[in-house]
N, C-alpha and C positions, 0 to 999 in steps of 0.2 A: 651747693650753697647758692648759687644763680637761682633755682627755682624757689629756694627757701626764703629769700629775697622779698617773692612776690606777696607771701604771706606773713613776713614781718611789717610791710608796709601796709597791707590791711589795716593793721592796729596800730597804723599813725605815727609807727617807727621809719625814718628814712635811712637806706642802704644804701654800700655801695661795696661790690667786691670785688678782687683780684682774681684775673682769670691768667691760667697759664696754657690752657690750650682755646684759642681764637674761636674755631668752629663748634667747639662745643658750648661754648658762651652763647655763638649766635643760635643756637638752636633753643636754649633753654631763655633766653632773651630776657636779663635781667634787668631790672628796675634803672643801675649805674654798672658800668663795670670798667675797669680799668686794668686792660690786656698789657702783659709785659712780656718780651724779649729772653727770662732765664728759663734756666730749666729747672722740672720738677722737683719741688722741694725746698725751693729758694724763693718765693715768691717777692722778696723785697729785696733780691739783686743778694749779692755776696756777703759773706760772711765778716765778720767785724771791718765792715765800711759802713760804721752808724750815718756818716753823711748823704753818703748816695740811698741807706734806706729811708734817711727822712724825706728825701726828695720823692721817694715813690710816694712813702708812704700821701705826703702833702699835695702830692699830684691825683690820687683817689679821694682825698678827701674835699678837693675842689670841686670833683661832678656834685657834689652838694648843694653847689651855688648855683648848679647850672639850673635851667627851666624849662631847657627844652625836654623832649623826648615822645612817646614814653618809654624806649627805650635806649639807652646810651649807652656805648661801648666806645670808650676813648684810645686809643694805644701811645705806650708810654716812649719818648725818642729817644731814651738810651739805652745801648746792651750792654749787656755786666761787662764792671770791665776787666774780671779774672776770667772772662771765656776765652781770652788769648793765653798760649803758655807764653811761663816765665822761662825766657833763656839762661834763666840762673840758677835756675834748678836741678840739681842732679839727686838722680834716687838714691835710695838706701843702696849700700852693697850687698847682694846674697849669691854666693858663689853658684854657679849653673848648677853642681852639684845636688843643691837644696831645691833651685827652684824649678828643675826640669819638669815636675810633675807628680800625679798623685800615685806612687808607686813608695812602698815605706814611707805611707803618708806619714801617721804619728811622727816616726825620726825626723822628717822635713819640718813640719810643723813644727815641733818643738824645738827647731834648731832655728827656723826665721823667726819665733817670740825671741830667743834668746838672744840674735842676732840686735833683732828691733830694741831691744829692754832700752837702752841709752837713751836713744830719739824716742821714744814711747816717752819717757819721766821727762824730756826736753821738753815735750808737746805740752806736758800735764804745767811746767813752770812755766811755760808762756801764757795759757790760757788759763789756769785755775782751775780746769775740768775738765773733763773726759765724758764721752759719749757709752765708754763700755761698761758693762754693769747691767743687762739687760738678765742677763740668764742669772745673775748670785754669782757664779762661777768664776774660779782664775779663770784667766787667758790659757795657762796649760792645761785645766780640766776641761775648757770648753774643745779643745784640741782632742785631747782621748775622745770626747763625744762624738765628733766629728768623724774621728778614725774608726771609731765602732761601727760607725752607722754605715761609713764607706766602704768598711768590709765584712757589710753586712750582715752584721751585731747590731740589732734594734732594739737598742741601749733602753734601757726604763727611764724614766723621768728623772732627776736629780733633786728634782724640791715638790715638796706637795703644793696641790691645788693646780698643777700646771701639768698640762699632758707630753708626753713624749714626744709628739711632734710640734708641739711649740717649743718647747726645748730644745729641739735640733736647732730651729729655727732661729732662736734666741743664741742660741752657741754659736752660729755661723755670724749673725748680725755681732756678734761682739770679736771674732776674730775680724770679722771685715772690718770695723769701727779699729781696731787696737793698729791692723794694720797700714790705713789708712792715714790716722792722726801722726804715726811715728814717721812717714814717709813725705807729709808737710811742714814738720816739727823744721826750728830755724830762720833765717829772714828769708828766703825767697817765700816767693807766693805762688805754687803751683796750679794750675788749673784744673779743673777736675778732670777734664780729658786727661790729662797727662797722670796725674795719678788711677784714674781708672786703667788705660795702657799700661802703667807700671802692673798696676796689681792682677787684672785679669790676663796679663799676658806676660809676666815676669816672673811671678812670686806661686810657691808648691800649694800657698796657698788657694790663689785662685785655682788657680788649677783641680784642687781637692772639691774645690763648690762646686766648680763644674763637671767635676764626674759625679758626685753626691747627686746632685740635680738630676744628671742624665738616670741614675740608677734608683733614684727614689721616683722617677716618671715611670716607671715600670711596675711599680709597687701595686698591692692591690687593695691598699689602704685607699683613700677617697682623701682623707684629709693632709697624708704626705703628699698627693698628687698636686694639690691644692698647693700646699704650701710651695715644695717645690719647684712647682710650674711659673710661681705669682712672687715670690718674696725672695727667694735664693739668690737669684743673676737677672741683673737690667736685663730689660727686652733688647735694647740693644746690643748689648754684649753676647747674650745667644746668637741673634741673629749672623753678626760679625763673626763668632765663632762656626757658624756652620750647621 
């Protein structure tokens, strides 16, 4: 978006965009840009704090007035401020039993949806929506998807016009989304560290992605490698994991 910057203001359009990683702004050295402090994916600070995003947002739209440059890169002086945990937070309960690991994945699986179901319809009455819905699929069919593929059953696609390995893909992003929203559900405000923690290191879930990951990197598919290598588990959660 930084370089694309340079060629919308060709045509007398003035820019200006949110940079979330610093050094790559400065390399592509765009027209305005205004660096922020969160992390990927959040470009205007956290999530239903419309206050703090209209501050961002009105602190990019100020490089507008500026005259200097030609190029500006401002950084913004606050950090989000859910990137502290909430000490009030406590996770879901899932007995060690379920969430030991991906071993009678399906059984687990289909026992921490069940588990979740309460705080999952919490989630959905506090916010009016949900993130899950990517693949068509229940939450429990995207679960068999997940267990076919992990043991090894390279499941066919479940809706046309979409290929099986975006379908995996899709089934995973919608157990990660189902499991994530029901483990914020309630007044506390957890951070995303802390629910990342919970899930890639608590729940049979994570645990099921990350052996999926590890076992579709061996594939001799090009496009499971892809996806799996890029879209399955944060870079940083691999690396943490080892």
């Amino acid at each position: 978006m930084s370089a694309l910057g340079h060629y919308i203001e060709e045509e007398g359009i003035a820019t200006v965009a949110i940079s979330l990683i610093r050094p790559q702004t400065e390399n592509t050295k765009p027209p305005r840009a205004l660096w922020v402090p969160f992390e990927l994916g959040r470009p205007f600070g956290p999530p239903s704090d419309p206050a703090f995003q209209k501050r961002v947002i009105l602190a990019a739209l100020r490089l507008l007035e500026r005259e200097d440059g030609p190029v500006l890169i401002e950084d913004f002086p606050e950090d989000d401020p859910r990137a502290q945990p909430d000490p009030a937070w406590q996770p879901p309960f899932i007995p060690a039993a379920v969430s030991a690991g991906p071993a009678e994945t399906l059984s687990r699986l289909e026992t921490e949806i069940l588990l979740l179901t309460d705080a999952h319809e919490h989630w959905i009455g506090q916010h009016g929506r949900t993130t899950v819905g990517l693949s068509g699929l229940s939450v429990s069919d995207c679960a068999h998807y997940v267990a076919d593929w992990l043991h090894g059953r390279a499941a066919p696609s479940l809706r046309d016009g979409f290929s099986a390995p975006l379908m995996l893909r899709f089934a995973v992003d919608d157990v990660k989304a189902y499991c994530l929203e029901a483990a914020a559900a309630g007044p506390a405000k957890p951070s995303s560290r802390q629910l990342g923690d919970w899930f890639w290191s608590g729940t049979g879930a994570g645990a099921a992605i990350h052996a999926l990951r590890a076992a579709q990197l061996a594939s001799e598919d090009d496009r499971l490698k892809l996806i799996a290598g890029n879209f399955m588990v944060p870079a940083a959660r691999v690396r943490s994991a080892g």
